[in-house]
MIZAFI-567153 format. One line per 5 residues: their letters; for each residue x, y, z of N, C-alpha, C. Coordinates in Angstrom, 3 decimals, m for minus. Layout:
! residues N
A> X:Y:Z:X:Y:Z:X:Y:Z | ...
! end
This chain:
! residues 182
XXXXX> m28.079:m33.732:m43.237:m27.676:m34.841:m42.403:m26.169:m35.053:m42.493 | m25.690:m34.838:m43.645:m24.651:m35.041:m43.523:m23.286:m34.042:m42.938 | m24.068:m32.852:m43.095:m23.193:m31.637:m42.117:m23.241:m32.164:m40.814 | m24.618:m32.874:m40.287:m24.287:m32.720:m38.925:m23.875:m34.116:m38.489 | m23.382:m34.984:m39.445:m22.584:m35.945:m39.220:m21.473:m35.464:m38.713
XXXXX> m20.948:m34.957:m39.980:m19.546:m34.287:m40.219:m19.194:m33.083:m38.564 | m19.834:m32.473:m38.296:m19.960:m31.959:m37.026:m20.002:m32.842:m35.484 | m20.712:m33.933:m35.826:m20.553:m34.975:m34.353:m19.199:m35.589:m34.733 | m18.894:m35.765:m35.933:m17.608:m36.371:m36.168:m16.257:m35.543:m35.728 | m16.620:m34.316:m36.088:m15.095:m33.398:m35.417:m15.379:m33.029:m34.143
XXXXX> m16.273:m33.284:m33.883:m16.826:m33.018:m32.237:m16.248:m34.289:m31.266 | m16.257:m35.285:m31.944:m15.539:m36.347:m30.931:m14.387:m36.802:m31.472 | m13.384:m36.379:m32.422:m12.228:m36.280:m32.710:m11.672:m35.663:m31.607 | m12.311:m33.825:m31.342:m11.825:m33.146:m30.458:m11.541:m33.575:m29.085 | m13.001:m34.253:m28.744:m12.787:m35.529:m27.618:m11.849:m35.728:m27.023
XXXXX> m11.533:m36.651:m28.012:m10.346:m37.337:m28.517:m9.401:m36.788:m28.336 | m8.562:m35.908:m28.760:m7.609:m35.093:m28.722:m7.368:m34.542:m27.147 | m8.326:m33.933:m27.094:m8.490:m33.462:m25.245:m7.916:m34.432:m24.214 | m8.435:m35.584:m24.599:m8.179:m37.267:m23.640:m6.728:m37.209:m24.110 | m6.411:m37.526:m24.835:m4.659:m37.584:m25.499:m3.822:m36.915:m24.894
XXXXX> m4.551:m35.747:m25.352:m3.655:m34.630:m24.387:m3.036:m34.303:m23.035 | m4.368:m34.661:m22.204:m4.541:m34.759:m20.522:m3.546:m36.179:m20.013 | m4.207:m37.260:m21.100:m2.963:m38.133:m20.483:m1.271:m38.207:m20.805 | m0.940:m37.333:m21.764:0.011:m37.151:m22.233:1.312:m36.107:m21.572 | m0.006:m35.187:m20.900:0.810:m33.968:m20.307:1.967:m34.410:m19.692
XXXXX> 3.185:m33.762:m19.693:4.581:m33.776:m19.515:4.633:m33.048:m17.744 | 5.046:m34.179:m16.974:4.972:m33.862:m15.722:6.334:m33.762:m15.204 | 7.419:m33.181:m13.998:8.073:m32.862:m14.161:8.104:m33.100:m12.327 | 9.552:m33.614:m11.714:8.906:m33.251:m10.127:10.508:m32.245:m10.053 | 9.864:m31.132:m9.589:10.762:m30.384:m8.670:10.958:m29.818:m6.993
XXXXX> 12.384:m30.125:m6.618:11.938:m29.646:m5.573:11.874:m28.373:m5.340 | 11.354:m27.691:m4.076:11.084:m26.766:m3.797:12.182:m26.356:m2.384 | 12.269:m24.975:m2.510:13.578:m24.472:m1.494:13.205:m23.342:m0.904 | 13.622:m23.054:0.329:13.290:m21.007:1.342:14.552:m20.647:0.820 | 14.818:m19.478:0.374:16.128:m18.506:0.747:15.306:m17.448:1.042
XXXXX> 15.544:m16.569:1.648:14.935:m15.737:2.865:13.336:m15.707:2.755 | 12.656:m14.892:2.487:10.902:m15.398:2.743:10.584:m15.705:1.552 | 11.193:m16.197:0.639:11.117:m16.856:m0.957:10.747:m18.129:m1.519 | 10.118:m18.528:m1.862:10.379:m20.237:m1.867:10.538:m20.156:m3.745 | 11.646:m21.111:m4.262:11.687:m21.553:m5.825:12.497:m23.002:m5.248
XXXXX> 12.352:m23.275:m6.875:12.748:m24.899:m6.792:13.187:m24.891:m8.315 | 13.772:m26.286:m8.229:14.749:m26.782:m9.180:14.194:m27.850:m9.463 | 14.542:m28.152:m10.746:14.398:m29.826:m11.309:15.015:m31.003:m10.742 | 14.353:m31.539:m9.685:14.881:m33.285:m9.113:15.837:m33.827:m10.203 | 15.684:m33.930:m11.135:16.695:m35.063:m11.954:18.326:m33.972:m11.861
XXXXX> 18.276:m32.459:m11.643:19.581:m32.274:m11.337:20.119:m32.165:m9.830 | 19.305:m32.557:m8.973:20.180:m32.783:m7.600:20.709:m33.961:m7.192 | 21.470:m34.032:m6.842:22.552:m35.688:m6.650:21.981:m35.835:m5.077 | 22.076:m34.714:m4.183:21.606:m35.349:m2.808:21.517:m33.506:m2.099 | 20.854:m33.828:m0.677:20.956:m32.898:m0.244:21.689:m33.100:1.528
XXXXX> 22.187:m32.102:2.000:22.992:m32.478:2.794:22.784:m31.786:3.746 | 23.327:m32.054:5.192:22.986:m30.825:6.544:24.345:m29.813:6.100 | 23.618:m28.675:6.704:24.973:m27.621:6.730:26.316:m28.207:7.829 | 27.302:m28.277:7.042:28.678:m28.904:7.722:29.483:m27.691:8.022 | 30.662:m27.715:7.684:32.082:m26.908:8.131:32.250:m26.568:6.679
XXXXX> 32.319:m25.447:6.179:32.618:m25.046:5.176:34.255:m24.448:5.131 | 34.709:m24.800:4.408:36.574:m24.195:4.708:36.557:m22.886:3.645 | 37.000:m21.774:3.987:36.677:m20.592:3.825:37.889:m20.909:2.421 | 38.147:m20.265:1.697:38.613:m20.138:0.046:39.071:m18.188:0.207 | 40.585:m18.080:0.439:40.792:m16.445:0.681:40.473:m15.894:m1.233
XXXXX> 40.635:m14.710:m1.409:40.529:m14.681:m2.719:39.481:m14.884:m3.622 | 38.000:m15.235:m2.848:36.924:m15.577:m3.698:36.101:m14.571:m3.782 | 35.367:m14.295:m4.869:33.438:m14.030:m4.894:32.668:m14.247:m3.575 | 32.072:m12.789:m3.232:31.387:m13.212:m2.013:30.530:m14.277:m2.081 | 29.867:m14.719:m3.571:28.939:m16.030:m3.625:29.087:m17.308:m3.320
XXXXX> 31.019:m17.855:m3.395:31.472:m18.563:m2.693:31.742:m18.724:m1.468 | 30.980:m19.720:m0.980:31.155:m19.717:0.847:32.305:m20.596:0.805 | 33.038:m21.202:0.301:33.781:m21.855:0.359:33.628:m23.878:m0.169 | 34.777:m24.551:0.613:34.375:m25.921:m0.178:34.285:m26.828:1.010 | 33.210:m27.818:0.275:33.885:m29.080:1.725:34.008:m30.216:1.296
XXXXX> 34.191:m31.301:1.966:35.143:m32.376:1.770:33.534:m33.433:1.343 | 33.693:m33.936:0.697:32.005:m34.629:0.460:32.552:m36.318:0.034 | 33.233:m37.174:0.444:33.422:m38.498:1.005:34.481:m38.293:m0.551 | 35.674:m37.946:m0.084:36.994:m37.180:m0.844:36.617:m36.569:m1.363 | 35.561:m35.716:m2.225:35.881:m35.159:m3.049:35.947:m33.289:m2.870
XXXXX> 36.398:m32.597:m3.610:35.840:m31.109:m2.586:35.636:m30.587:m3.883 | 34.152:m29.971:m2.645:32.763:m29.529:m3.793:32.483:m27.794:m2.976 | 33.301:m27.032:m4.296:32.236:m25.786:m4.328:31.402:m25.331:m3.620 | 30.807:m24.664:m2.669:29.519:m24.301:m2.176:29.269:m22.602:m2.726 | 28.483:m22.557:m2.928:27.566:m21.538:m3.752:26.617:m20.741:m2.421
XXXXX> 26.731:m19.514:m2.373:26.204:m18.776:m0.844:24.535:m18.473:m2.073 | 23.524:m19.212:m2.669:22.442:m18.772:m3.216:21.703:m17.485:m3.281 | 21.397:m17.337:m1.684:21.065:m16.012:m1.574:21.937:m15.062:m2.027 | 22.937:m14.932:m2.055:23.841:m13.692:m2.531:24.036:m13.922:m4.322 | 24.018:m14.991:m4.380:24.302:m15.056:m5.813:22.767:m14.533:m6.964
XXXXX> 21.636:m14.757:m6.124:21.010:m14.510:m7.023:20.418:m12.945:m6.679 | 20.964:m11.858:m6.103:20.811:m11.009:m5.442:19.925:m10.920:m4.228 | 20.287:m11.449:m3.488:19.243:m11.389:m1.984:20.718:m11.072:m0.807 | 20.161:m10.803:0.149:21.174:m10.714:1.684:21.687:m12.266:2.080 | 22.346:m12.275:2.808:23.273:m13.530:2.947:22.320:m13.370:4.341
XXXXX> 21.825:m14.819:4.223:21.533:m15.328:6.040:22.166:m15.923:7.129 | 21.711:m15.808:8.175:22.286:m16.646:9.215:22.074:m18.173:8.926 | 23.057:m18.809:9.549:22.804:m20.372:9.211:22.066:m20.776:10.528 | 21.131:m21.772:10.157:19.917:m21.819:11.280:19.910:m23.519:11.260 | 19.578:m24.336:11.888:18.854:m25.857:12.176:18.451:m26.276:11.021
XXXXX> 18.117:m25.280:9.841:17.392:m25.909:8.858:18.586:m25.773:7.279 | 18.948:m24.863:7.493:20.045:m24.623:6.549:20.610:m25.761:5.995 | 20.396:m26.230:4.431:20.995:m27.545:4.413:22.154:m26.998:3.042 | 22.499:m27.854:2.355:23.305:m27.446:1.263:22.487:m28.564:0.215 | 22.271:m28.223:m0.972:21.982:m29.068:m2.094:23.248:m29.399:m3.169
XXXXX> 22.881:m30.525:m3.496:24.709:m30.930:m4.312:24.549:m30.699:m5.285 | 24.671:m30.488:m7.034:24.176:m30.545:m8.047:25.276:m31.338:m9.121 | 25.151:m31.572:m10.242:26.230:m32.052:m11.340:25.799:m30.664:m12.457 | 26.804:m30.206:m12.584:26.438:m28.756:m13.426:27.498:m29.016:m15.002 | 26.762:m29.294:m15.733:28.344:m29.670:m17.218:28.594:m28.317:m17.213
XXXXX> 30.155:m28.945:m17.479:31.143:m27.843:m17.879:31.596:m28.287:m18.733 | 32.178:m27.923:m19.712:33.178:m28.061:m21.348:32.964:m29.784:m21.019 | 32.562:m30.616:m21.148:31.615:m31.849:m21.401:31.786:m32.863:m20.286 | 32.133:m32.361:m19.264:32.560:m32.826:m17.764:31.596:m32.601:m16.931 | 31.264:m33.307:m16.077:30.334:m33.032:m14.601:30.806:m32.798:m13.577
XXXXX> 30.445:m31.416:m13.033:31.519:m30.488:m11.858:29.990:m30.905:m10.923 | 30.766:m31.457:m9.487:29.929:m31.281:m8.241:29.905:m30.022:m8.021 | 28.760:m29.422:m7.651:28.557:m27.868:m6.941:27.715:m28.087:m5.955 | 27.888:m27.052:m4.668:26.978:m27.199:m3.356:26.577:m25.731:m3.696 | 24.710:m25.653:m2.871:24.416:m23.868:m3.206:23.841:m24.207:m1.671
XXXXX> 23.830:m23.196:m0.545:22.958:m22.855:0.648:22.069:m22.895:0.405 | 20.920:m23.242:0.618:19.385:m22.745:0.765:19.007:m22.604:2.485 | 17.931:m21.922:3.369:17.707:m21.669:4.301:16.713:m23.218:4.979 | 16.214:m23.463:3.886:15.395:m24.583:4.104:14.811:m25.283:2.814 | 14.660:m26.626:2.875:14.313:m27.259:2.047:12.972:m28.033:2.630
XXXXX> 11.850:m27.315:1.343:10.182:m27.253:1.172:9.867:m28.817:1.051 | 9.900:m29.291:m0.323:8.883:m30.639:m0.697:9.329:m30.943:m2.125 | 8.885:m31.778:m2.635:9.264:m32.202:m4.462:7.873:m32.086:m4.643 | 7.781:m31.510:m5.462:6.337:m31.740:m6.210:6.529:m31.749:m7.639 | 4.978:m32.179:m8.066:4.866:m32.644:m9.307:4.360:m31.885:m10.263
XXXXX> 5.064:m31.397:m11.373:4.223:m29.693:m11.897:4.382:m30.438:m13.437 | 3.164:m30.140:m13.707:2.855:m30.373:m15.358:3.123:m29.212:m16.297 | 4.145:m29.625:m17.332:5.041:m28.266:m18.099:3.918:m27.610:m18.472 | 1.871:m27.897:m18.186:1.745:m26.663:m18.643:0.901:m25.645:m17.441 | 1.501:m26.038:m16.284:1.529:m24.990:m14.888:2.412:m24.070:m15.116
XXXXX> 3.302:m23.827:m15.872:4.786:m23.234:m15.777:4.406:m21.954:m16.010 | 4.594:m21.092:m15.466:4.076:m19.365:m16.059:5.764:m19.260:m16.435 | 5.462:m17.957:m17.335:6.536:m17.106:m17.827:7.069:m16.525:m16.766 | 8.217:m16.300:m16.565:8.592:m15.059:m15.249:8.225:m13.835:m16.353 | 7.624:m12.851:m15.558:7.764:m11.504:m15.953:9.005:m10.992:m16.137
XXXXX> 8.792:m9.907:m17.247:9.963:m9.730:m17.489:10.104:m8.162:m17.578 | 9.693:m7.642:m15.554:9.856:m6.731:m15.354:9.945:m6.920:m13.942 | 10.551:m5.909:m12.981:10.250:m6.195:m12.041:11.089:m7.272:m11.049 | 11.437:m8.343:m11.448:12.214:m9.024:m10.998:13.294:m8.603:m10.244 | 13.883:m9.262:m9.245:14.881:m9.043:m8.498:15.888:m10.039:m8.731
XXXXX> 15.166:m11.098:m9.322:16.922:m11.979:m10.286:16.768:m11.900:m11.768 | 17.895:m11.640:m12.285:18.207:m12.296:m13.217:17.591:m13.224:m13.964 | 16.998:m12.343:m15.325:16.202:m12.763:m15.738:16.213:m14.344:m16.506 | 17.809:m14.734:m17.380:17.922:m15.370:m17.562:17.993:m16.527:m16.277 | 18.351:m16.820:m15.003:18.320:m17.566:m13.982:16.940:m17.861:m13.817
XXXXX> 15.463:m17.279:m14.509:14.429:m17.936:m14.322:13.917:m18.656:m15.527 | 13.541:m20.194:m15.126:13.003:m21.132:m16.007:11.561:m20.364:m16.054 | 10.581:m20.099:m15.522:9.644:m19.809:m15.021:8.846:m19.852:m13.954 | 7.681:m19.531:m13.715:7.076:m19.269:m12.458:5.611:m20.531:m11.869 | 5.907:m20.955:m11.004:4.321:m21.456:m10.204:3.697:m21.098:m9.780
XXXXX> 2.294:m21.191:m9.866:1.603:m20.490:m8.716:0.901:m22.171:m7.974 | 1.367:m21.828:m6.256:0.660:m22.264:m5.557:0.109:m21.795:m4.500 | m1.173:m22.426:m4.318:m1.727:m21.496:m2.599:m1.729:m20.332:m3.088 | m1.831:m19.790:m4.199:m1.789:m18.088:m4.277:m0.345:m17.601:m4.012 | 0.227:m18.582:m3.781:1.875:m17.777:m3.871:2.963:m18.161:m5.432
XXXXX> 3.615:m17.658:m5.558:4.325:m18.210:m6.643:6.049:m18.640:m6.130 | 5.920:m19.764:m6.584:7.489:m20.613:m6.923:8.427:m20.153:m7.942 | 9.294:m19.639:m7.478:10.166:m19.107:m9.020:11.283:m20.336:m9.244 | 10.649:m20.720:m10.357:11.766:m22.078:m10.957:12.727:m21.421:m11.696 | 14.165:m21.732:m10.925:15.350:m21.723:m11.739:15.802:m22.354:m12.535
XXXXX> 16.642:m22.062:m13.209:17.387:m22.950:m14.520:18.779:m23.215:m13.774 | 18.695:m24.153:m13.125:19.928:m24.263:m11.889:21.355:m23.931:m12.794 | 21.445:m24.588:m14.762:22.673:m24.719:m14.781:23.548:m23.083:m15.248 | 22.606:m22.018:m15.122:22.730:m20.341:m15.363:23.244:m19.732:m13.894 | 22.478:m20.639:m12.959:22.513:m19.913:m11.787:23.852:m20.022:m11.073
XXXXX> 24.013:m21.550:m11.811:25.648:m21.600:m11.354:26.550:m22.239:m12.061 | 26.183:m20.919:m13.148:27.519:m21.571:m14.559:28.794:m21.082:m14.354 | 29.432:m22.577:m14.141:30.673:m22.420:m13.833:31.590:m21.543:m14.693 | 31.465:m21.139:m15.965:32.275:m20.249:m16.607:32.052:m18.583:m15.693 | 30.856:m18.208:m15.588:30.221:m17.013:m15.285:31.359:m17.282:m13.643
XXXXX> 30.754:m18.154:m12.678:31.514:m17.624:m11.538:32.911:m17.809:m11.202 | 33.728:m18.996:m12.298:35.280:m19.000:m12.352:35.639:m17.341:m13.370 | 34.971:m16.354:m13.737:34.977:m15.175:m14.112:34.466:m13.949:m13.069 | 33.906:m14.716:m12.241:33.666:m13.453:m10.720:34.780:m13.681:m9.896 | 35.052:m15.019:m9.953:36.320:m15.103:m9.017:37.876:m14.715:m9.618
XXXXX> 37.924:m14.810:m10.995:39.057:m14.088:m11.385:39.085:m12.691:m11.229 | 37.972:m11.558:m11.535:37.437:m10.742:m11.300:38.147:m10.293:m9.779 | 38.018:m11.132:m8.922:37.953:m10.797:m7.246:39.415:m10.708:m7.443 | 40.212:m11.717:m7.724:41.534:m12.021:m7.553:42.718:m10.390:m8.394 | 41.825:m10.217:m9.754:42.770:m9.488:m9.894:42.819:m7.374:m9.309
XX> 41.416:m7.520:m8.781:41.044:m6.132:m8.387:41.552:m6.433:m6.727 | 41.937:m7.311:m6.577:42.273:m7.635:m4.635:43.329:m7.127:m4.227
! end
């Protein structure tokens, strides 16, 4: 009798634990983005806003990943060409083409950055334990640029680690790069 005390007793501890758990899970909303037939997304708490595609002022001397900067109510913010940066073809800019803003730290400062995307999907709500591993074969970005992977609908979301994808040390080093081979 008393084993199978001891057995209903860790049996609804476990319960227990399960319930804890489920309500505890660590939820996370990201949005979701197209660059060419692709969809990934980023963590909401790092986008400041998202914006229509404007007039970008061309920057001579840059990284093809820089499309240049624009004027964002004084301030001038970076734009980041995404698709090219994370190895894909550069698209046409279309009706849907918006720019996303981000705050990216640098040496303990917050740099505005703009990146293209083709279209912007939805925010959703992903519990850290939906998150797949990106494989770590196969890939066509950069492995460090993936946080990990979603699966929805049978398709998968590749979540970036936005502040890799556009660390400002790495591309003020593509653009010196450009400047001194030019």
């Amino acid at each position: 009798m008393t084993e199978h005390a001891l057995t209903l007793d860790e049996t609804s501890v476990d319960m227990q634990s399960d319930t804890v758990n489920e309500t505890n899970r660590n939820v996370e909303k990201y949005l979701t983005f197209r660059i060419n037939d692709h969809i990934f997304g980023t963590e909401v708490f790092r986008v400041k806003e998202i914006i229509e595609y404007c007039q970008i002022t061309n920057i001579p001397i840059t990284h093809e990943n820089v499309r240049g900067v624009i004027n964002l109510r004084g301030n001038v913010v970076p734009v980041i060409d995404m698709a090219i940066r994370i190895g894909m073809e550069k698209r046409p800019i279309s009706k849907r083409t918006c720019i996303i803003i981000v705050d990216i730290e640098y040496e303990e400062e917050q740099i505005e950055l703009g990146f293209v995307v083709d279209e912007i999907n939805e925010v959703q709500d992903v519990f850290s334990d939906q998150i797949l591993p990106a494989p770590s074969f196969g890939a066509e970005i950069q492995p460090e640029f993936v946080m990990g992977m979603l699966k929805k609908d049978e398709k998968f979301i590749v979540l970036l680690q936005i502040e890799e994808v556009l660390s400002i040390r790495e591309l003020s080093e593509l653009v010196a790069f450009e400047s001194e081979n030019s």
